[in-house]
C-alpha positions in Angstrom: -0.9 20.2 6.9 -0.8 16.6 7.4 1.7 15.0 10.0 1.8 10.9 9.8 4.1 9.2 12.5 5.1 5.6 11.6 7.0 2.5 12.8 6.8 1.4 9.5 8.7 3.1 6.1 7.1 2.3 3.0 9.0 2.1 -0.3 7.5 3.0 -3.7 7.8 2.3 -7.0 5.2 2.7 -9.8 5.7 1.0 -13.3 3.5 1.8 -16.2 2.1 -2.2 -15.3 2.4 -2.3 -11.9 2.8 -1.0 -8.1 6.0 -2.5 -6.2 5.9 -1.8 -2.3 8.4 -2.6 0.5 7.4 -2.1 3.8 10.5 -1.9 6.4 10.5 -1.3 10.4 12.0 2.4 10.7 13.8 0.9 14.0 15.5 -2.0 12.5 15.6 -2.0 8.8 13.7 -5.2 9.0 10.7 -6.1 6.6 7.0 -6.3 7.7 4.7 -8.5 7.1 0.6 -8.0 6.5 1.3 -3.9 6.1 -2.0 -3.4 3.7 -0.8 -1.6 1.0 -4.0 0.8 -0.6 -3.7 2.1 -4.6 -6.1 4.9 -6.1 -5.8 6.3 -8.9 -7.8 7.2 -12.0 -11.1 4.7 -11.7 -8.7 2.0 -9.3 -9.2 1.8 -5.7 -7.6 -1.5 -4.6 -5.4 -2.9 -1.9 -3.3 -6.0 -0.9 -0.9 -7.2 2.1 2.8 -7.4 2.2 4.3 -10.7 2.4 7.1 -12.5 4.7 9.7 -10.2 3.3 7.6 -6.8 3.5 7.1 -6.6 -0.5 4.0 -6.5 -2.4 3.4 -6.1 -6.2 -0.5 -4.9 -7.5 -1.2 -5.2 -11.3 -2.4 -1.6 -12.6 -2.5 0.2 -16.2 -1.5 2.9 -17.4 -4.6 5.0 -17.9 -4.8 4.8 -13.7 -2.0 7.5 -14.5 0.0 8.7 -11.3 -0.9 6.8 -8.1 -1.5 7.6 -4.3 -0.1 4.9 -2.4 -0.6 4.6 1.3 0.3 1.9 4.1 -1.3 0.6 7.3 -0.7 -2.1 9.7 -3.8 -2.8 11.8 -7.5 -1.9 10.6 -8.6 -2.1 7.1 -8.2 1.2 5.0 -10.8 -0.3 2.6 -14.1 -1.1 4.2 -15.2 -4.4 2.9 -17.7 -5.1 0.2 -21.3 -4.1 1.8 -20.5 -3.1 5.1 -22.2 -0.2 6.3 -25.5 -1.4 4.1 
């Protein structure tokens, strides 16, 4: 079983074209900024940050099929290019 506890909420929505995100404080309803925002799917690993008003939109296709969409604010959930070589 897998239990995540969050301040933040993240809102989904997955086009045939793209991934649209909105992340929101669970306290206040407010957005958040700089929540990185990770993809995977079928050959697509990618990720990219919120803006001022919590949203964030990442081009896909549709052969990357159904997505996995996960937030974080705070450390990386992609390890840069290289590290670790």
């Amino acid at each position: 079983m897998l239990v995540v506890v969050s301040k933040i909420r993240l809102v989904v929505k997955q086009a045939p074209t793209e991934i649209f995100a909105w992340a929101v404080d669970a306290a206040t309803g407010a957005p958040t900024a700089d929540v990185e925002v990770l993809v995977r799917g079928t050959g697509l690993k990618t990720s990219a940050k919120t803006a001022g008003d919590g949203t964030v939109r990442i081009p896909i296709k549709a052969e990357h099929g159904a997505c996995e969409v996960l937030g974080r604010l705070g450390a990386p959930l992609l390890e840069p290019e290289g590290a670790g070589r």
